[in-house]
N, CA, C, O and CB atoms as a CASP TS submission, in Angstrom:
PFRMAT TS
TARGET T0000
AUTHOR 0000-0000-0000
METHOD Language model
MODEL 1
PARENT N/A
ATOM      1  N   UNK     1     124.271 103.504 119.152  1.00  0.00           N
ATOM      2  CA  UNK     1     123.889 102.143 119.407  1.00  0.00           C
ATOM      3  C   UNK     1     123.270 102.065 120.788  1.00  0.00           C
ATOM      4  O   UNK     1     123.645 102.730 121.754  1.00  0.00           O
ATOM      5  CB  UNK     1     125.090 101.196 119.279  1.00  0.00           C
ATOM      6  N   UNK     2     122.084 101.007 120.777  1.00  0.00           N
ATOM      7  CA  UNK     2     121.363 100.841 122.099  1.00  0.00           C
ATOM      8  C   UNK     2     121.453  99.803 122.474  1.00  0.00           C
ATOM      9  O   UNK     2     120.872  98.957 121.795  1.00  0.00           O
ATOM     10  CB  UNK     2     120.142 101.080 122.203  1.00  0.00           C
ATOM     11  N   UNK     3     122.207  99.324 123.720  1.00  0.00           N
ATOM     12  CA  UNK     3     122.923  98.122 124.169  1.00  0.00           C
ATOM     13  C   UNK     3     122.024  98.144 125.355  1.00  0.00           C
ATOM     14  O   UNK     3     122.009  99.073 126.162  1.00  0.00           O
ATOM     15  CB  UNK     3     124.652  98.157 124.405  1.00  0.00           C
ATOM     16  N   UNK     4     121.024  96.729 125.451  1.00  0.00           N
ATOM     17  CA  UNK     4     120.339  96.424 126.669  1.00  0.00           C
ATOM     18  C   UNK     4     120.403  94.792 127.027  1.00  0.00           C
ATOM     19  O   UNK     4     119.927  93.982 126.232  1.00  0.00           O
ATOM     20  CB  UNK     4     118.820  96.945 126.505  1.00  0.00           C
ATOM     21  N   UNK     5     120.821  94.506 127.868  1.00  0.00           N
ATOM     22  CA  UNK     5     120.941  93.072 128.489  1.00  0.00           C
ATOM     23  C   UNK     5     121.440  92.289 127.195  1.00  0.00           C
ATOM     24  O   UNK     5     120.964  91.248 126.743  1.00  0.00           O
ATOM     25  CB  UNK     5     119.375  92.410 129.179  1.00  0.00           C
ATOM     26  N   UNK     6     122.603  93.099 126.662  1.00  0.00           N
ATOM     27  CA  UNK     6     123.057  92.114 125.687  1.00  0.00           C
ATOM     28  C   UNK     6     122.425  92.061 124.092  1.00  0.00           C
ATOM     29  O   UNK     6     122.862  91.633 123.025  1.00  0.00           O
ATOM     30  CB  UNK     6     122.771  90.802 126.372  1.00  0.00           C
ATOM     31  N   UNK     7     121.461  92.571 124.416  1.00  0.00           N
ATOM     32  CA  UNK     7     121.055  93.081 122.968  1.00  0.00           C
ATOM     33  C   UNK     7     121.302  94.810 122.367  1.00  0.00           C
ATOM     34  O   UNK     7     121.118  95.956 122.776  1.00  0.00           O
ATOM     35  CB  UNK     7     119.410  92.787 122.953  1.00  0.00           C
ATOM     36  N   UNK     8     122.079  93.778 120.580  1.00  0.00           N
ATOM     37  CA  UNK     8     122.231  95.204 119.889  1.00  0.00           C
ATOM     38  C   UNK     8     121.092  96.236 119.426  1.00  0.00           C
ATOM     39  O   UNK     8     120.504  95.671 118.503  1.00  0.00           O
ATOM     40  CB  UNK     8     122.903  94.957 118.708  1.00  0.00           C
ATOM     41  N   UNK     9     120.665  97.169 119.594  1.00  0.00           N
ATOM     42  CA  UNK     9     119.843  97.936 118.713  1.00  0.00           C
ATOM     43  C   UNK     9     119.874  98.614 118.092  1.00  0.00           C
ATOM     44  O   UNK     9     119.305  99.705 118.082  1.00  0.00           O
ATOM     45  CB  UNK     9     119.289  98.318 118.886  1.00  0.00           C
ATOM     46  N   UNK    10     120.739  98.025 117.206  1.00  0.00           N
ATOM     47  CA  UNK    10     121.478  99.138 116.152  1.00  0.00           C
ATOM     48  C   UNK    10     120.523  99.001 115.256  1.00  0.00           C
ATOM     49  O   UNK    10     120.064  97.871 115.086  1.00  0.00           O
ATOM     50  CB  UNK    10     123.080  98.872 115.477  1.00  0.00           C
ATOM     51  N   UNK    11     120.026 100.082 114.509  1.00  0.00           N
ATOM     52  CA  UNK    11     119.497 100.198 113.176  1.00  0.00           C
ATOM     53  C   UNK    11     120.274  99.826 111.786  1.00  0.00           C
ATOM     54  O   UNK    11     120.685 100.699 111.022  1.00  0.00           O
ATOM     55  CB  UNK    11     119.160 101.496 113.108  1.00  0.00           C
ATOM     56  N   UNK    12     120.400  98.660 111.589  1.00  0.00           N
ATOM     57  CA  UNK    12     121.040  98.275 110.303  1.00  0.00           C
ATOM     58  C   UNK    12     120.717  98.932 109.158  1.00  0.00           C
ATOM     59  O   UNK    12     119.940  99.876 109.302  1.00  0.00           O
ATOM     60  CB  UNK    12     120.828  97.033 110.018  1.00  0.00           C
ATOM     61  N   UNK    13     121.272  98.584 107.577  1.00  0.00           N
ATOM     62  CA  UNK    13     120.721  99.185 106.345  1.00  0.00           C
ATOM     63  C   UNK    13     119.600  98.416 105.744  1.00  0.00           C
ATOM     64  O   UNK    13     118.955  98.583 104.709  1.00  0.00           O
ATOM     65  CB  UNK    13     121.778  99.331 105.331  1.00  0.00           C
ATOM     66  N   UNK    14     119.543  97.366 106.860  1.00  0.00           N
ATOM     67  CA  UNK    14     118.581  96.180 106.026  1.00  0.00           C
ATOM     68  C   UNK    14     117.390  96.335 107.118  1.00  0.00           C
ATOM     69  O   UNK    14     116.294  95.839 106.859  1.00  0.00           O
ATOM     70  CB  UNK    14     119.358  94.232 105.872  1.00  0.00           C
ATOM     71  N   UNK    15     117.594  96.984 108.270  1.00  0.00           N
ATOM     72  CA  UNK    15     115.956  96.890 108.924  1.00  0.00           C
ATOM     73  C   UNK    15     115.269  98.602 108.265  1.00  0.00           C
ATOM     74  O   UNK    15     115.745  99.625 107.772  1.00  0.00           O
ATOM     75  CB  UNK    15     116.014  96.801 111.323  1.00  0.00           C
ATOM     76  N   UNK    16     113.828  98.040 108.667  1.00  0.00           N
ATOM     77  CA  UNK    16     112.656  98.748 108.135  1.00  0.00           C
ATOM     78  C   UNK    16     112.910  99.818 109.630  1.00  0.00           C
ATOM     79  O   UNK    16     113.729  99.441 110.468  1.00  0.00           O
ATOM     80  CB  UNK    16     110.905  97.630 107.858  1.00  0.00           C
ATOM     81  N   UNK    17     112.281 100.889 109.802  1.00  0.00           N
ATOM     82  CA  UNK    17     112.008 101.946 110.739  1.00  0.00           C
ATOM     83  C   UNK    17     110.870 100.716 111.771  1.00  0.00           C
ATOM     84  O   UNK    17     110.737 100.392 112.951  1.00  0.00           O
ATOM     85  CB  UNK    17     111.160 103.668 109.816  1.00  0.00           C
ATOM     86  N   UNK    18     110.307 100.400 110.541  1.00  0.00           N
ATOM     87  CA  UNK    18     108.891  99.405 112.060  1.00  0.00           C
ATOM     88  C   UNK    18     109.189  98.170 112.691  1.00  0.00           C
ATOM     89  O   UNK    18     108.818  97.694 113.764  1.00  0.00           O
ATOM     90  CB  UNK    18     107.198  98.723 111.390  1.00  0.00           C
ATOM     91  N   UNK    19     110.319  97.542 111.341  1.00  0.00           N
ATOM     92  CA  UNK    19     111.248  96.254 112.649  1.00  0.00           C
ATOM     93  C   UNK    19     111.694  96.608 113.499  1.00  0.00           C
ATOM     94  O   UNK    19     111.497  96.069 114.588  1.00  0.00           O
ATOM     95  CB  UNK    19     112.443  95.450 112.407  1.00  0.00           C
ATOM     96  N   UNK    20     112.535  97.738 113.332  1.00  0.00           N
ATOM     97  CA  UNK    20     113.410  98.466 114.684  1.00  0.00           C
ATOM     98  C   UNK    20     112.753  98.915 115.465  1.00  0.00           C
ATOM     99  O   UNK    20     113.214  98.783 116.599  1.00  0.00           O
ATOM    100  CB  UNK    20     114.283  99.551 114.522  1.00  0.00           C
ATOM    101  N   UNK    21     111.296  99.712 115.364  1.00  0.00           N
ATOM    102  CA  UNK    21     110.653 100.558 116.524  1.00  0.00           C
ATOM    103  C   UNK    21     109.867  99.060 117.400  1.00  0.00           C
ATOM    104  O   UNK    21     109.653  98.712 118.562  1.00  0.00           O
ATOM    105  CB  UNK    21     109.270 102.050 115.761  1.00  0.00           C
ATOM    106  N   UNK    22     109.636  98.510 115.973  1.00  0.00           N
ATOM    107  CA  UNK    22     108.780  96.902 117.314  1.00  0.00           C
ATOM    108  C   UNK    22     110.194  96.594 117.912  1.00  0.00           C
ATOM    109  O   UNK    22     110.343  96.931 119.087  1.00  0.00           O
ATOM    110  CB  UNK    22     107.850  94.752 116.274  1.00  0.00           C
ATOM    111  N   UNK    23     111.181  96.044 117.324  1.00  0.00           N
ATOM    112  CA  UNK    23     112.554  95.437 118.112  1.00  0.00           C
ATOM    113  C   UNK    23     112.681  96.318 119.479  1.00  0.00           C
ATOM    114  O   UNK    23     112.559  95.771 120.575  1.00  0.00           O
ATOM    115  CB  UNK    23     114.153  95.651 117.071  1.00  0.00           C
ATOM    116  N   UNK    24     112.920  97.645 119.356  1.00  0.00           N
ATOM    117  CA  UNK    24     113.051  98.714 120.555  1.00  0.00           C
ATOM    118  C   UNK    24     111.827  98.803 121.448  1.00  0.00           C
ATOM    119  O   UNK    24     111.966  99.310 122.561  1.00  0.00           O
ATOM    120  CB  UNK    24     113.293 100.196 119.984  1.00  0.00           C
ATOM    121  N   UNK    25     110.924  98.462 121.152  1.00  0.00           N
ATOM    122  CA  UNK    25     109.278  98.175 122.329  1.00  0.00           C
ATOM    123  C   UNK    25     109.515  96.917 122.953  1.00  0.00           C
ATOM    124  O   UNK    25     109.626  96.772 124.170  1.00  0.00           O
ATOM    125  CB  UNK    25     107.457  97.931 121.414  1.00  0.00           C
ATOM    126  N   UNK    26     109.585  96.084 122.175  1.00  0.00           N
ATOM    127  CA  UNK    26     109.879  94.877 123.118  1.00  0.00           C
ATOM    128  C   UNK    26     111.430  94.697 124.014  1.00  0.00           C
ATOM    129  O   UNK    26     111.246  94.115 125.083  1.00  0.00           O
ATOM    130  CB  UNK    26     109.739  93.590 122.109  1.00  0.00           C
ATOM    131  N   UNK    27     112.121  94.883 123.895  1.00  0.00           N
ATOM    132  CA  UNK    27     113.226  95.400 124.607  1.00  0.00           C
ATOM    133  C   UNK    27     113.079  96.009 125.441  1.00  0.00           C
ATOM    134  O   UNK    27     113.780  95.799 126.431  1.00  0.00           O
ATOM    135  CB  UNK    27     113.935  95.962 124.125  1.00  0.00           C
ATOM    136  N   UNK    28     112.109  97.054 125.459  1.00  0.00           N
ATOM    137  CA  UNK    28     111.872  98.206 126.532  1.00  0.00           C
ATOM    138  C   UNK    28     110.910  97.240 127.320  1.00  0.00           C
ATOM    139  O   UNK    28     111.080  96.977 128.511  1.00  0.00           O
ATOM    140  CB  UNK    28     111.124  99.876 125.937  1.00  0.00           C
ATOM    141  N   UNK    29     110.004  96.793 126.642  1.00  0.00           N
ATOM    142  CA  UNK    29     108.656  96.056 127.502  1.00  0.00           C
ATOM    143  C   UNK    29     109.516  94.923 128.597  1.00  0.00           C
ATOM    144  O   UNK    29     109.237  94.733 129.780  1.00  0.00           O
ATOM    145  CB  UNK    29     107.328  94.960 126.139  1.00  0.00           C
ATOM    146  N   UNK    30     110.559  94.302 127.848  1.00  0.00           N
ATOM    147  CA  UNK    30     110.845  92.912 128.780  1.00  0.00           C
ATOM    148  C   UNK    30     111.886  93.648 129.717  1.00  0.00           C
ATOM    149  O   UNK    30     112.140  93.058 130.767  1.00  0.00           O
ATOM    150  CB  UNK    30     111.602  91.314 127.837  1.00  0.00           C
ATOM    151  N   UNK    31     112.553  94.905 129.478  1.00  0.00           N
ATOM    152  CA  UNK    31     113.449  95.534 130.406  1.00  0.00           C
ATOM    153  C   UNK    31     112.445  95.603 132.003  1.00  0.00           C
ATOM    154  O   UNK    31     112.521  95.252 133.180  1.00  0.00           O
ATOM    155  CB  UNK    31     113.953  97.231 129.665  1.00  0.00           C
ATOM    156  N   UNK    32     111.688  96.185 131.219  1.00  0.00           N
ATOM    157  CA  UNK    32     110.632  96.828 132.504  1.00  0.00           C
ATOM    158  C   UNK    32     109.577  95.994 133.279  1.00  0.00           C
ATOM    159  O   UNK    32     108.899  96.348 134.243  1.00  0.00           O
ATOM    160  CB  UNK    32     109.690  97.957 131.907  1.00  0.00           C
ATOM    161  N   UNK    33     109.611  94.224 132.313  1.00  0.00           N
ATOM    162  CA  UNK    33     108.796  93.162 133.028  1.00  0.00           C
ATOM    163  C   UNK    33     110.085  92.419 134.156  1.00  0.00           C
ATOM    164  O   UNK    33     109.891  91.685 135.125  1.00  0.00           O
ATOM    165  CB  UNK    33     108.024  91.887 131.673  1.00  0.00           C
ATOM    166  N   UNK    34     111.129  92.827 133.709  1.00  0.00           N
ATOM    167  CA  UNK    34     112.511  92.143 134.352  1.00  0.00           C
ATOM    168  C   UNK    34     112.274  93.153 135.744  1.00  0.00           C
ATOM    169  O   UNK    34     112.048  92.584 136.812  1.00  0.00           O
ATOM    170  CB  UNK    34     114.357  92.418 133.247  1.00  0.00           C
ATOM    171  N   UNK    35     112.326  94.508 135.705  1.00  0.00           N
ATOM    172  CA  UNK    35     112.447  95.259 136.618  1.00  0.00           C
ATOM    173  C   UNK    35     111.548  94.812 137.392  1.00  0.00           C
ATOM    174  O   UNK    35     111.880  94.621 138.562  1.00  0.00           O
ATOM    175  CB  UNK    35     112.425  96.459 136.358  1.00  0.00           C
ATOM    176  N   UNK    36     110.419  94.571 137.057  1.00  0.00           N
ATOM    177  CA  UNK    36     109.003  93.953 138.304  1.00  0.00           C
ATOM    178  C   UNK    36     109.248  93.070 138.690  1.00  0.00           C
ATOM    179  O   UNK    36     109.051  92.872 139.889  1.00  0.00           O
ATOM    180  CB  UNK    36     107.563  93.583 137.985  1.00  0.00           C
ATOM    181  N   UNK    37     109.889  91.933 137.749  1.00  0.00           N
ATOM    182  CA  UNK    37     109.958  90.384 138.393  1.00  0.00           C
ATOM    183  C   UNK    37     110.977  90.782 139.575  1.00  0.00           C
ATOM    184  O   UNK    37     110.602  90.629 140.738  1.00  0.00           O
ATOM    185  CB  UNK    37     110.664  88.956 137.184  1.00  0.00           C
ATOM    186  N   UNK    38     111.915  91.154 139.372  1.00  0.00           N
ATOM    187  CA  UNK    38     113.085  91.185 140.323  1.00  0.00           C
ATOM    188  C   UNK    38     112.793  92.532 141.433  1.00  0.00           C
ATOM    189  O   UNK    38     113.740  92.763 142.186  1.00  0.00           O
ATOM    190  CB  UNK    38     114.634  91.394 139.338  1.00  0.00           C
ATOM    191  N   UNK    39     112.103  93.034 141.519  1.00  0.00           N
ATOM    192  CA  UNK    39     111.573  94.094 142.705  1.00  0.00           C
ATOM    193  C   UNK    39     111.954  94.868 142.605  1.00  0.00           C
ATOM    194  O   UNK    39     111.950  95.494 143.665  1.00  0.00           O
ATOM    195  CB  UNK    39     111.662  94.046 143.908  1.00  0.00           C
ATOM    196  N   UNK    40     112.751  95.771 141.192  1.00  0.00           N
ATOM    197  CA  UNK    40     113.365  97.225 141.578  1.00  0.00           C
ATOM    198  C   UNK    40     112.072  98.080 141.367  1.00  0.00           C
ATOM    199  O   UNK    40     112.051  99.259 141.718  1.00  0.00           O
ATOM    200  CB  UNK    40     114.785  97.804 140.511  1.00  0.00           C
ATOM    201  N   UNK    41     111.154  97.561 140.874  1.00  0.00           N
ATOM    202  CA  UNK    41     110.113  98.095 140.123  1.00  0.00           C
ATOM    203  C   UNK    41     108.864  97.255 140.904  1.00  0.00           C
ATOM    204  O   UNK    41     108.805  96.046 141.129  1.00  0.00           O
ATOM    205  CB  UNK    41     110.321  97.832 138.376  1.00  0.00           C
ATOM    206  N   UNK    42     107.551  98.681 141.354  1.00  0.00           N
ATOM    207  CA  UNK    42     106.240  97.829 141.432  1.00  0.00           C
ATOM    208  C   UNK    42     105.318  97.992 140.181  1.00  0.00           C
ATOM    209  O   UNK    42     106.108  98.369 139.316  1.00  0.00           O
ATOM    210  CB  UNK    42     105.381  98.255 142.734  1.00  0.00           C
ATOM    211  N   UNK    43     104.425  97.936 139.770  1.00  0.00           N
ATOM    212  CA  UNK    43     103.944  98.066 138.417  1.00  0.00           C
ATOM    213  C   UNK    43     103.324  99.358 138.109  1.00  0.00           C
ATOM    214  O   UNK    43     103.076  99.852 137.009  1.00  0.00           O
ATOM    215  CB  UNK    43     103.011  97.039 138.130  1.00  0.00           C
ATOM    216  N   UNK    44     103.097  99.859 139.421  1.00  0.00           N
ATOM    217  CA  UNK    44     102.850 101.224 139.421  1.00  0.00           C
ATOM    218  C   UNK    44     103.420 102.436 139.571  1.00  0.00           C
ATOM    219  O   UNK    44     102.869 103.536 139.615  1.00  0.00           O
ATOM    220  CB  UNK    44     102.283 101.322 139.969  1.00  0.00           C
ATOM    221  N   UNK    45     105.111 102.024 139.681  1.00  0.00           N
ATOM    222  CA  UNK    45     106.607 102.645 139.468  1.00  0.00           C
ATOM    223  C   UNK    45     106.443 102.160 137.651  1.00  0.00           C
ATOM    224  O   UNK    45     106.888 103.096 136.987  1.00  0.00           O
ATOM    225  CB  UNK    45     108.263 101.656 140.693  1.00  0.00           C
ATOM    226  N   UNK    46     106.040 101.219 136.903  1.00  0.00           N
ATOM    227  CA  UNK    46     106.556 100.582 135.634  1.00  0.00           C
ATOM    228  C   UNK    46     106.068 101.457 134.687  1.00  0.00           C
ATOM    229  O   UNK    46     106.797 101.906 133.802  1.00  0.00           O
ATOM    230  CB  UNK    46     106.115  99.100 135.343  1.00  0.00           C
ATOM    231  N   UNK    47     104.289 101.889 134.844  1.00  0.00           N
ATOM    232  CA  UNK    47     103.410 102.198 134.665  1.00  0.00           C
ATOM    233  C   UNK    47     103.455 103.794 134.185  1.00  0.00           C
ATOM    234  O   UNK    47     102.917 104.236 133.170  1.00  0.00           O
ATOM    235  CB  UNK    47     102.807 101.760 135.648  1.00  0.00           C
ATOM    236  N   UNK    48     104.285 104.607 135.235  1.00  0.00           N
ATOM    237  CA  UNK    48     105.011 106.179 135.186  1.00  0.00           C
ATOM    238  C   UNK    48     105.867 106.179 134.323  1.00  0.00           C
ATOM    239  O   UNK    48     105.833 107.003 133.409  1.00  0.00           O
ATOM    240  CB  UNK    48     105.753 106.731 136.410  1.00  0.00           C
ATOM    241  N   UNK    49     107.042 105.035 134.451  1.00  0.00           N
ATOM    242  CA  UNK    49     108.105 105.238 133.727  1.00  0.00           C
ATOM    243  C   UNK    49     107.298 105.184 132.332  1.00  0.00           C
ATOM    244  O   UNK    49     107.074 106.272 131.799  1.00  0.00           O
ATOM    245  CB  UNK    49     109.333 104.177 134.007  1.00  0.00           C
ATOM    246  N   UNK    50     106.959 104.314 131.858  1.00  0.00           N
ATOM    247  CA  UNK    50     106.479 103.895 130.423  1.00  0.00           C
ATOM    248  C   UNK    50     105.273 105.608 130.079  1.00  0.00           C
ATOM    249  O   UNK    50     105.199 106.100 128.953  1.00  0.00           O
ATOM    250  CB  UNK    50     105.341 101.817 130.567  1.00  0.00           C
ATOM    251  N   UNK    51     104.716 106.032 130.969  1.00  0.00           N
ATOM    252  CA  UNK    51     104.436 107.201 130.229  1.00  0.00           C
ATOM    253  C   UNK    51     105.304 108.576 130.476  1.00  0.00           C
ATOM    254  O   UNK    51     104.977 109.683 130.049  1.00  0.00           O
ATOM    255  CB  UNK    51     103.046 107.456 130.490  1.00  0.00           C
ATOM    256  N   UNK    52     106.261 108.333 131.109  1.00  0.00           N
ATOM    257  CA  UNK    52     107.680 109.506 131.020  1.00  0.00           C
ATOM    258  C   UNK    52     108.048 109.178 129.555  1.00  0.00           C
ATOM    259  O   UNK    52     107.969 110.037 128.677  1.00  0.00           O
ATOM    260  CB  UNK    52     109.304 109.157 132.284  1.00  0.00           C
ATOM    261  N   UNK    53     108.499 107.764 129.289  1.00  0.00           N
ATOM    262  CA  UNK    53     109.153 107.486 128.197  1.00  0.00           C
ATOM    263  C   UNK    53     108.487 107.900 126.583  1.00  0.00           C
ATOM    264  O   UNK    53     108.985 108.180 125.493  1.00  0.00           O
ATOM    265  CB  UNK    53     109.360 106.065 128.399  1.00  0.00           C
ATOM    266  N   UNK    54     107.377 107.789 127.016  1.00  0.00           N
ATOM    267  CA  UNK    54     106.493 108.354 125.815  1.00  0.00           C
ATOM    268  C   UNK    54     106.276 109.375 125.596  1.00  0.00           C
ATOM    269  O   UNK    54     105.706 109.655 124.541  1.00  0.00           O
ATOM    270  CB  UNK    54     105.466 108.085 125.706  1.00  0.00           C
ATOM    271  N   UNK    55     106.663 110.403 126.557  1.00  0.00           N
ATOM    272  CA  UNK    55     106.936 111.736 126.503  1.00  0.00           C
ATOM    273  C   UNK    55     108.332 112.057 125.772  1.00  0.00           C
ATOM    274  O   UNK    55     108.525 112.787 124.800  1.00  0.00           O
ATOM    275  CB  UNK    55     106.893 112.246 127.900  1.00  0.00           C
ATOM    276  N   UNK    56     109.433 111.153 126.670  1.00  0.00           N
ATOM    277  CA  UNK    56     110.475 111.644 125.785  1.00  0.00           C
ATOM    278  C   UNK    56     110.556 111.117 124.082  1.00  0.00           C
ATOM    279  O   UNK    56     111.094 111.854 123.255  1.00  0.00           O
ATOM    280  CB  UNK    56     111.782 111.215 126.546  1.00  0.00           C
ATOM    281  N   UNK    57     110.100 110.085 123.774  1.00  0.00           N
ATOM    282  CA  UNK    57     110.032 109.325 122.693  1.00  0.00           C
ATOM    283  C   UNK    57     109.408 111.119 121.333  1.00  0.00           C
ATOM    284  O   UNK    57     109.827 111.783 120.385  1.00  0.00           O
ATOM    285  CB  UNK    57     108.598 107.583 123.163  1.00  0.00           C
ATOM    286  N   UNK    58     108.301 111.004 122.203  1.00  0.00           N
ATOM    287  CA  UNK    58     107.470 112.196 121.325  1.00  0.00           C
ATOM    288  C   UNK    58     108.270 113.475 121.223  1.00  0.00           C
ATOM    289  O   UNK    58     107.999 114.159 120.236  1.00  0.00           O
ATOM    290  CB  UNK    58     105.982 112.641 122.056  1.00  0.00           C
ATOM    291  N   UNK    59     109.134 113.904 121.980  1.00  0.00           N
ATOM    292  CA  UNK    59     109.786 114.992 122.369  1.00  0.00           C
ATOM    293  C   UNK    59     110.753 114.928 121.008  1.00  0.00           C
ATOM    294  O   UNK    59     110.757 115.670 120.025  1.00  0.00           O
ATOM    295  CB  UNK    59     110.483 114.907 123.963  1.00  0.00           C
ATOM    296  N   UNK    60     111.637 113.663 121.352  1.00  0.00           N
ATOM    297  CA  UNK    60     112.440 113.259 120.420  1.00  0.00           C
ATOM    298  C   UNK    60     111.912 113.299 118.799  1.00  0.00           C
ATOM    299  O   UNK    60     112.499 113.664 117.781  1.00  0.00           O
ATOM    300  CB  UNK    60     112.779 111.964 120.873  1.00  0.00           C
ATOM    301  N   UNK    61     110.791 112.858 118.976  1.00  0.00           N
ATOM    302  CA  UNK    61     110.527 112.477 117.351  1.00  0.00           C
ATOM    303  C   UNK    61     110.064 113.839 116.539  1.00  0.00           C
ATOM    304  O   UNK    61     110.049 114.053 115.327  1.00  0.00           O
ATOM    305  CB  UNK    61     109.159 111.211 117.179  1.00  0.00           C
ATOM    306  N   UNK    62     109.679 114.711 117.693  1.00  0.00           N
ATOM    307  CA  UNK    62     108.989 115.858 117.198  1.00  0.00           C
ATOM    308  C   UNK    62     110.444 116.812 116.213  1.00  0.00           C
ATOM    309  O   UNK    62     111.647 117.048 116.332  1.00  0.00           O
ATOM    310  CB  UNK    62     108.195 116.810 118.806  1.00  0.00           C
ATOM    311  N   UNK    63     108.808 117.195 114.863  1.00  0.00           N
ATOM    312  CA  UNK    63     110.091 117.548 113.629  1.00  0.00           C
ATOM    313  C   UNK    63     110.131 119.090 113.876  1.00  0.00           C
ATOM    314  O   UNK    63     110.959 119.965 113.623  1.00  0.00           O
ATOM    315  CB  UNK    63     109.638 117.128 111.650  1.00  0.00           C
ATOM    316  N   UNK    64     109.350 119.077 114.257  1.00  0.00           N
ATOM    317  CA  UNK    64     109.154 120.939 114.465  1.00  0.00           C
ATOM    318  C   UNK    64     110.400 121.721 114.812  1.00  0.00           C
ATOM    319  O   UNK    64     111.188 121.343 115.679  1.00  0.00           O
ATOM    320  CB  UNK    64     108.088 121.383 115.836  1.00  0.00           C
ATOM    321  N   UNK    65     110.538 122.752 114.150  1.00  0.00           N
ATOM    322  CA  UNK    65     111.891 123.615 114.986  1.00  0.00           C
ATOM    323  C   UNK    65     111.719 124.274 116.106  1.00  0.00           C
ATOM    324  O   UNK    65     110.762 125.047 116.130  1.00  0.00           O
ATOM    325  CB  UNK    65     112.511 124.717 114.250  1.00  0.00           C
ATOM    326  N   UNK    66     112.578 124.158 117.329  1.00  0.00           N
ATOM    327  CA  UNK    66     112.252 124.204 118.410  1.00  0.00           C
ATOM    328  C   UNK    66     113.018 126.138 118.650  1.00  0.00           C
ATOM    329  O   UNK    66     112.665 127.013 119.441  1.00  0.00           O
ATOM    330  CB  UNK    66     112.864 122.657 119.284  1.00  0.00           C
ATOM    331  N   UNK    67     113.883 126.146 117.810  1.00  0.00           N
ATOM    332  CA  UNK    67     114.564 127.091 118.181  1.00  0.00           C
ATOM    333  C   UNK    67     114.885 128.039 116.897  1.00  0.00           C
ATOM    334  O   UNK    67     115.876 127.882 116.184  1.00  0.00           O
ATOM    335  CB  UNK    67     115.689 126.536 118.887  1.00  0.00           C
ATOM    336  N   UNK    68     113.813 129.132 116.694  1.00  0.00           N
ATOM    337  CA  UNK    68     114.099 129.944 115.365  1.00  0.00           C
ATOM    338  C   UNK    68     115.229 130.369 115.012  1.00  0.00           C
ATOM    339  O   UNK    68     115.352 130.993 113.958  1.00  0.00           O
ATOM    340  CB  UNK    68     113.488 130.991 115.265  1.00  0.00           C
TER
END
């Protein structure tokens, strides 16, 4: 389970893979517009993170066997 500012992101039996991946983008998006509004973040700290994250996202999703 992915618990952010109070929201669940649990993958239920009743959501689709693309409700949940939009539900989990926007979550991530307003995490990281919160981080700017409030100064932990400049947009060009926001900007890195969001393409780290897309690295790990891809890392993660990748089906390939990593280890023969």
């Amino acid at each position: 389970m992915i618990r952010v500012t109070g929201q669940d992101l649990t993958m239920r039996d009743g959501d689709t893979r693309a409700d949940w991946s939009t539900q989990f983008a926007r979550t991530v998006a307003e995490e990281i517009r919160s981080g700017v509004r409030s100064g932990a973040l400049t947009w060009g700290e926001a900007d890195q993170l969001l393409a780290r994250l897309r690295v790990l996202v891809d890392q993660a999703l990748d089906l390939t066997p990593q280890f023969g």
